[in-house]
Structures are given as C-alpha cells and as structure tokens.
MDTraj code that builds the backbone (N, CA, C; nanometers):
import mdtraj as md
import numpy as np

residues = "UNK UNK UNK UNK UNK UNK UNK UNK UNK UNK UNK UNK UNK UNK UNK UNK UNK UNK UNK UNK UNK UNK UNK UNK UNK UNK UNK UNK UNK UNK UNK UNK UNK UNK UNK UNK UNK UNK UNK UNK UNK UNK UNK UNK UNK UNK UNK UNK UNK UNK UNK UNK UNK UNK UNK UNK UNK UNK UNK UNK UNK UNK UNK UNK UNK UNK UNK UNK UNK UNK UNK UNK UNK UNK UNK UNK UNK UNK UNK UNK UNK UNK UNK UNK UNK UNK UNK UNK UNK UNK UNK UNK UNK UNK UNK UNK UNK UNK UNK UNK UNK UNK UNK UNK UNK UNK UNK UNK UNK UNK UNK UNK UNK UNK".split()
xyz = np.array([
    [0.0805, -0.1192, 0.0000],
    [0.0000, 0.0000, 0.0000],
    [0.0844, 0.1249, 0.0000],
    [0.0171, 0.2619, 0.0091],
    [0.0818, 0.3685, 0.0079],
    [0.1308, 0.4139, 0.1628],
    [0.2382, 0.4686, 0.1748],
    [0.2882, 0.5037, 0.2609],
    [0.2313, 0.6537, 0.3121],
    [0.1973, 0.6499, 0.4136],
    [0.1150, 0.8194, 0.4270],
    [0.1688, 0.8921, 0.5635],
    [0.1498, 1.0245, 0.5152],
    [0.2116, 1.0531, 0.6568],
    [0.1287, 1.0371, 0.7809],
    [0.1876, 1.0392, 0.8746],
    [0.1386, 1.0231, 1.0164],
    [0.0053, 1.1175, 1.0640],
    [0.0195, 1.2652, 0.9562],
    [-0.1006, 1.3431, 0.9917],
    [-0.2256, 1.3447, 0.9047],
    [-0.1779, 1.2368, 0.7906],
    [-0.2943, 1.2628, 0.7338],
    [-0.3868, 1.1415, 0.7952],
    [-0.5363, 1.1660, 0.7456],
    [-0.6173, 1.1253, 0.8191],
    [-0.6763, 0.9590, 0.7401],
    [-0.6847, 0.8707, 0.8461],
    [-0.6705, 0.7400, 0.7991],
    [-0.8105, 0.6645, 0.8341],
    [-0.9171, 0.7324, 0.9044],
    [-1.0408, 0.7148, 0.8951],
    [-1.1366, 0.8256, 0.9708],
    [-1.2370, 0.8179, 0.8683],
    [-1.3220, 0.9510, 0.9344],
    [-1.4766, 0.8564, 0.9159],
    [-1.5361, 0.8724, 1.0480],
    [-1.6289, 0.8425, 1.0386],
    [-1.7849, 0.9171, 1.0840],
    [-1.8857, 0.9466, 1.0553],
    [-2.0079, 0.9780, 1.1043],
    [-2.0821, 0.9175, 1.2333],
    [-2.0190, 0.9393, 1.3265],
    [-2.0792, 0.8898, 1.4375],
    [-2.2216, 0.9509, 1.5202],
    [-2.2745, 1.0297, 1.4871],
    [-2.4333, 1.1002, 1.5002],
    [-2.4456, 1.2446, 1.4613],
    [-2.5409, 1.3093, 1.5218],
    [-2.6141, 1.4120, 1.4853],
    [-2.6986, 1.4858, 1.6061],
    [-2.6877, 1.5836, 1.5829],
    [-2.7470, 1.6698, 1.6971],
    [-2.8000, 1.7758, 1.6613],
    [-2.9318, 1.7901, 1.6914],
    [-3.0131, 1.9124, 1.6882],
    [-2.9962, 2.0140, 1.7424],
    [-2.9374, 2.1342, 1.7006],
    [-2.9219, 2.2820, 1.7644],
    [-3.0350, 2.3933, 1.7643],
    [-3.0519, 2.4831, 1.8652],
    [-3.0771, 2.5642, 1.8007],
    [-3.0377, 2.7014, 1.8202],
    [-3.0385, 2.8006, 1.7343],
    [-3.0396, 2.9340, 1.7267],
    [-3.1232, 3.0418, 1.8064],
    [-3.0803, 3.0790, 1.8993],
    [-3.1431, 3.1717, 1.9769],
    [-3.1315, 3.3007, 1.9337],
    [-3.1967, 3.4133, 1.9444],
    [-3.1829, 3.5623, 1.9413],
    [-3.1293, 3.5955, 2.1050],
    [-3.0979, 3.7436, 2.1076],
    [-3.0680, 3.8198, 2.2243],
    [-3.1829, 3.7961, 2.3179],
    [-3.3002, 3.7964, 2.2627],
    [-3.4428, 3.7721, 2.3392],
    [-3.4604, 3.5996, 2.4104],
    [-3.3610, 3.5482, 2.3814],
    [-3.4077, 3.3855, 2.4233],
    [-3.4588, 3.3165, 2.3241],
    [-3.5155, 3.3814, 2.2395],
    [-3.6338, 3.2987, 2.1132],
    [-3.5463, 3.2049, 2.0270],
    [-3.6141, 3.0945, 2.0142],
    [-3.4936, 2.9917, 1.9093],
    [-3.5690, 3.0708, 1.8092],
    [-3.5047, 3.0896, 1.7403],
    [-3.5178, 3.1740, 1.5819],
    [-3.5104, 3.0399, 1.4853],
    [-3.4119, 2.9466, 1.4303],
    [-3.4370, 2.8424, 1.3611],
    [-3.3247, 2.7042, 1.4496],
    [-3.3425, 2.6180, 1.3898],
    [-3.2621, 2.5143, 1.3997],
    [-3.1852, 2.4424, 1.3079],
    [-3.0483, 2.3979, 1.3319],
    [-2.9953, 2.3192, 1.2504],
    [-2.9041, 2.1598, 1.2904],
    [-2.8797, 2.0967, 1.2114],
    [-2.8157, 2.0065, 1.2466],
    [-2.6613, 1.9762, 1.2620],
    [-2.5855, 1.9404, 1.4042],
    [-2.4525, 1.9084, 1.3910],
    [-2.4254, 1.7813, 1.3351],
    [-2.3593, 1.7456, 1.3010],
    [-2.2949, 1.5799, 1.2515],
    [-2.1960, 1.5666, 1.3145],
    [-2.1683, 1.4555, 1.4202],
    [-2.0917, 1.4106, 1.4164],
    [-1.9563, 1.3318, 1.4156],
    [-1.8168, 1.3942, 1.4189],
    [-1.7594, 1.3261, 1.3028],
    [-1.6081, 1.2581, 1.4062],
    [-1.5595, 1.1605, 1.3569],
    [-1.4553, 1.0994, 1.4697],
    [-1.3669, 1.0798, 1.3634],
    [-1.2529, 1.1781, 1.3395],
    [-1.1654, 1.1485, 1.2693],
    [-1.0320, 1.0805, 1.3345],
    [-0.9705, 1.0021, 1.2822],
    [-0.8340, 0.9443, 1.3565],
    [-0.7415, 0.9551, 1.2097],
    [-0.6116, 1.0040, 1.2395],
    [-0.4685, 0.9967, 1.1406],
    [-0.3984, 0.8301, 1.1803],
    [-0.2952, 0.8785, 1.0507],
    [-0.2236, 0.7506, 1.0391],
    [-0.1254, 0.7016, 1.1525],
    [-0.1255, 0.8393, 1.2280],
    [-0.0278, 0.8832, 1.3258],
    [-0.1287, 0.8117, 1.4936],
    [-0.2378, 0.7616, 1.4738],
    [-0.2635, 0.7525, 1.5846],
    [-0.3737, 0.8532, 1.6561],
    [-0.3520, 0.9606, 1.6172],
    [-0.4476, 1.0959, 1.6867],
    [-0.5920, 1.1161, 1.6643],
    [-0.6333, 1.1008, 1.7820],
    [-0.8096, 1.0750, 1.7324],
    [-0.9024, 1.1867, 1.7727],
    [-0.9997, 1.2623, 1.6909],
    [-1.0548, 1.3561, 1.7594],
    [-1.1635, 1.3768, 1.6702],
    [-1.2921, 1.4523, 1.7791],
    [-1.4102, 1.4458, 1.7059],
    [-1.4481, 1.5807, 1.6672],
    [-1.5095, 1.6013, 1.5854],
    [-1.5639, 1.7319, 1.5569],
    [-1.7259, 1.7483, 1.4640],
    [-1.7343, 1.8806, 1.4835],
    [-1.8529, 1.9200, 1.4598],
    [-1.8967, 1.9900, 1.3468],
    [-1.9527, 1.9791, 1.2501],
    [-1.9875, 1.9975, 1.1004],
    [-2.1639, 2.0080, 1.1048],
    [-2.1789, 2.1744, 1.0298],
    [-2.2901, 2.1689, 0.9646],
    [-2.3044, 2.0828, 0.8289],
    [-2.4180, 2.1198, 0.8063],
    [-2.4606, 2.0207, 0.6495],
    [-2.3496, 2.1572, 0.5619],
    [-2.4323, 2.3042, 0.6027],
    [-2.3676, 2.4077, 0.4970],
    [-2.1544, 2.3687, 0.5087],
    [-2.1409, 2.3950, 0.5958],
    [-2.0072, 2.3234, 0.5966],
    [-1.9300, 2.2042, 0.5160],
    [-2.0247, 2.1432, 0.5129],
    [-1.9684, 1.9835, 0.4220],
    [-2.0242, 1.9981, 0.2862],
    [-2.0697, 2.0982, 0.2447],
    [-2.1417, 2.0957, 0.0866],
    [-1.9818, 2.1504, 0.1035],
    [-1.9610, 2.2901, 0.1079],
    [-1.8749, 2.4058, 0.0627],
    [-1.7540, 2.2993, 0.0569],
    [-1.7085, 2.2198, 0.1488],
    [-1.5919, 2.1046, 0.1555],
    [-1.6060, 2.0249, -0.0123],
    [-1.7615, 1.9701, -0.0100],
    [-1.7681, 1.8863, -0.1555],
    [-1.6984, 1.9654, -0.2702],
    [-1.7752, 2.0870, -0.2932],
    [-1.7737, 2.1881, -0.3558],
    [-1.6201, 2.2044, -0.4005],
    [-1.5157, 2.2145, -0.2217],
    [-1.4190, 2.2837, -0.2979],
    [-1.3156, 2.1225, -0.3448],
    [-1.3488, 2.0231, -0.2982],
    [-1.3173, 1.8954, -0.3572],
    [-1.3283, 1.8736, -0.5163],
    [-1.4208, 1.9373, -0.5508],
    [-1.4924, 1.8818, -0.6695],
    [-1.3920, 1.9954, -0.8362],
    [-1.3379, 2.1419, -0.7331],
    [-1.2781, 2.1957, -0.7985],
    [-1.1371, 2.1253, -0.7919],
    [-1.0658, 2.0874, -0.6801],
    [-0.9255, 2.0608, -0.6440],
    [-0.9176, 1.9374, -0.7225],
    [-1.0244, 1.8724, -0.7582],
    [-0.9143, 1.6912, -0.7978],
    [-0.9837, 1.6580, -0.9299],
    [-1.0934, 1.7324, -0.9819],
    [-1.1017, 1.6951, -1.1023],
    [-1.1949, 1.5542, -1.1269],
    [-1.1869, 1.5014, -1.0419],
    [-1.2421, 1.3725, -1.0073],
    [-1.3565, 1.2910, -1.0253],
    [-1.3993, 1.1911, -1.1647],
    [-1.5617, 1.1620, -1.1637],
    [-1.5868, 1.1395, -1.0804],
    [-1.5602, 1.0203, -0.9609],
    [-1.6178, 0.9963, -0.8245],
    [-1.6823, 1.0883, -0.7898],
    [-1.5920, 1.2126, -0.7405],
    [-1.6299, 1.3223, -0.6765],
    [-1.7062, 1.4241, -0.7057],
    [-1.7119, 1.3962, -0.9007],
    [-1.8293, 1.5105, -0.9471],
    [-1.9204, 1.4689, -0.9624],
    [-1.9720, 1.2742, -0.9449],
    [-2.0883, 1.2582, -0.9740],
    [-2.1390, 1.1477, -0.8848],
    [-2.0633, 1.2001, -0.7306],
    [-2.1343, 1.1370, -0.6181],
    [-2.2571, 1.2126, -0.5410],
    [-2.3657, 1.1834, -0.5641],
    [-2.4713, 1.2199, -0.5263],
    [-2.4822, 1.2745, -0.3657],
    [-2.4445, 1.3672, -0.4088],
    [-2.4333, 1.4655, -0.2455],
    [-2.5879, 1.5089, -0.2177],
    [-2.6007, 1.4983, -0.0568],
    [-2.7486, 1.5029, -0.0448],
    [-2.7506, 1.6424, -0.0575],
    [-2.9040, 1.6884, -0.1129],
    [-2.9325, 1.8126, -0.1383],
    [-2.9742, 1.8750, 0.0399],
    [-2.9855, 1.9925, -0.0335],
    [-3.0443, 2.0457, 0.1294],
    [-3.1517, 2.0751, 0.1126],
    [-3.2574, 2.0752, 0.1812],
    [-3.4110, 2.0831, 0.1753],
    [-3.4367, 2.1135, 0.2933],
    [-3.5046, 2.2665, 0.3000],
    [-3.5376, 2.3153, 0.3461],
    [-3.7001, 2.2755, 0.4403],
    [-3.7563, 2.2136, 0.3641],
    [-3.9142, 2.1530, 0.3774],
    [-3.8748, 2.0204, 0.4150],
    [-3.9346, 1.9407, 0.4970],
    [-3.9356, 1.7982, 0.4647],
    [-4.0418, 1.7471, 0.5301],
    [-4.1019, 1.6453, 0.4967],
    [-4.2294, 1.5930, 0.5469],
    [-4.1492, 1.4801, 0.6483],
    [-4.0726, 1.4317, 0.6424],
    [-4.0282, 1.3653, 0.7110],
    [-3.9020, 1.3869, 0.7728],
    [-3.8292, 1.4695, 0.8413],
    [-3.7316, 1.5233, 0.9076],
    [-3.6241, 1.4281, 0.9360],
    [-3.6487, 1.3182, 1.0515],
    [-3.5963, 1.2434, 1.0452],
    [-3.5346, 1.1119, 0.9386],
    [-3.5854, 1.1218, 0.8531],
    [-3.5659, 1.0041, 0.7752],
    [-3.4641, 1.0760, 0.7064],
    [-3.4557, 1.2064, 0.6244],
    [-3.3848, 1.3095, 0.5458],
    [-3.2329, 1.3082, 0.6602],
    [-3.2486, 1.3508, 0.7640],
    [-3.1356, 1.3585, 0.8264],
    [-3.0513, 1.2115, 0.8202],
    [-3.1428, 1.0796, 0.8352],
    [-3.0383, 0.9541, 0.8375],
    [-3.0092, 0.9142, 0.6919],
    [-3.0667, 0.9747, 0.5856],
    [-2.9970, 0.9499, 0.4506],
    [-2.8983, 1.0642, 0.4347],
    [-2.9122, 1.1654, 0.5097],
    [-2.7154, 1.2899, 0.5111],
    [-2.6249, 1.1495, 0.5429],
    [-2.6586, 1.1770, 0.6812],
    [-2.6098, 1.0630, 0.7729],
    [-2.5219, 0.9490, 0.7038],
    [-2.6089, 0.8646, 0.6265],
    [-2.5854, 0.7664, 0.5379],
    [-2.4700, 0.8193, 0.4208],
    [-2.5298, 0.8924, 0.3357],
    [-2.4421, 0.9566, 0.2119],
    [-2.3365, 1.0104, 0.2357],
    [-2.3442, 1.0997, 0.3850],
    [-2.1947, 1.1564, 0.3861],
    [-2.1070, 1.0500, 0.4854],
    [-2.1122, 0.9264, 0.4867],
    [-2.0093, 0.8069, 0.5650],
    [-2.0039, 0.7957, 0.4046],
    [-2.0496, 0.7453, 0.3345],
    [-2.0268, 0.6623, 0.2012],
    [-1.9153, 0.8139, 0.0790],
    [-1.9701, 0.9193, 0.1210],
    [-1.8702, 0.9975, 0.0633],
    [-1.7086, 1.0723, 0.1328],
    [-1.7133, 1.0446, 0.2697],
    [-1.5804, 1.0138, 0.3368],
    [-1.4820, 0.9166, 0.3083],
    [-1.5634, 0.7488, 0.3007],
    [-1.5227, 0.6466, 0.2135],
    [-1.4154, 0.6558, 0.0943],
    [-1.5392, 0.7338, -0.0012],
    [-1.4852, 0.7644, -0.1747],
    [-1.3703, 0.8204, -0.0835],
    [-1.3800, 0.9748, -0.0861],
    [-1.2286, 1.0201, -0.0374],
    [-1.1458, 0.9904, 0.0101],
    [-1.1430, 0.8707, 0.1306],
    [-1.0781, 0.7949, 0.1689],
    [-0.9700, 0.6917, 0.0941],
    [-1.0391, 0.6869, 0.0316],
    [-1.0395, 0.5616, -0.1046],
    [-0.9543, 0.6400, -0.2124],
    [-0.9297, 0.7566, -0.2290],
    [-0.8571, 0.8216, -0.3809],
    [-0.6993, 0.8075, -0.3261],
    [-0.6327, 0.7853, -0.4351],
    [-0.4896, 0.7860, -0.4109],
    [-0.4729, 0.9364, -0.3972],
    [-0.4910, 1.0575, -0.5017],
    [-0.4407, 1.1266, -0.4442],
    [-0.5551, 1.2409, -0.3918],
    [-0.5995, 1.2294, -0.2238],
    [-0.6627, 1.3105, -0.1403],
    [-0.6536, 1.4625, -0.1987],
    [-0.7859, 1.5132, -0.1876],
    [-0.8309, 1.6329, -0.1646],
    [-0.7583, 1.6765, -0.0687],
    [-0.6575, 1.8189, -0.0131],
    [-0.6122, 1.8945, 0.1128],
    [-0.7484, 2.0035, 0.1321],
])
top = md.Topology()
chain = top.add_chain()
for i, resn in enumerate(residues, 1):
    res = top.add_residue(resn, chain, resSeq=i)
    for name in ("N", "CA", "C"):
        top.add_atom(name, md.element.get_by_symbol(name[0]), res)
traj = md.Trajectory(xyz[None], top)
C-alpha cells in the first residue's frame, strides 16, 4: 500500500447528529440546525471528534470537486439540502448515510483532496 504521513487522516467516520438551536438576544430559538458528528483518527494515531454543519460539508464537496477533477467526486450524489421535509428524520439519516459513504470515496482516492 501507500505510505502516508502520520497526519494525514486514515479514517473519518459519522458517528451522530445533533439538533441545535439558534437563539436571538431575546431567548427565542429563531431556527434550527443540524450538527454531525464526526470521529476522525490519522495515520499517526491521533483521534478527535468534531462538529460539522450540512452548509459546511457541501462548501468542503464543492471545494473537492474543484481541487481533484475527479468523476467519483463530481458525480457522487451529495445530499441536497431541503429546506421543507415531510419527514425530518428520515432526510437527516440518509445525510447521515451519504456523507459516511462519501468520506469512504475520499478515503479511497490515491491522491486526497487537502
């Protein structure tokens, strides 16, 4: 296999989701959104979790999709964002779903998106 450095990252996974919300100065939740997430570990050993909007991980696809040129990456079905949903929950566990399976792809390219 390829030899990688110690900082780059050697699995990232989707480990849940959390409902936020947005307050005003007044207390009022004004809207809500969703955290994801995410438990990345390097090749090096170093493990740490972090926190990602949906708007966050498009702009990431986005700037992926300019940096590598990549069919995978231009014609992996990134979940849309939808504003409406009749079913809330179900929409959030297909993000959920799509963005482990598009960590994967990236995972998977010899030469990584920075």
């Amino acid at each position: 296999g390829v030899n990688r450095p110690r900082d780059e990252i050697k699995s990232l996974e989707v480990i849940g989701m959390e409902e936020r919300n947005v307050i005003n100065a007044k207390g009022k939740v004004t809207s809500t959104y969703i955290d994801y997430t995410l438990s990345v570990t390097s090749y090096g050993g170093v493990s740490y979790i972090c926190y990602k909007r949906y708007s966050a991980l498009l702009d990431f696809h986005k700037s992926c999709k300019k940096k590598t040129g990549c069919s995978a990456i231009d014609n992996f079905p990134f979940p849309s964002k939808s504003v409406f949903s009749t079913n809330k929950a179900k929409l959030q566990d297909q993000r959920k779903n799509a963005f482990q399976l598009y960590f994967r792809l990236l995972l998977e390219l010899e030469n990584r998106p920075t």
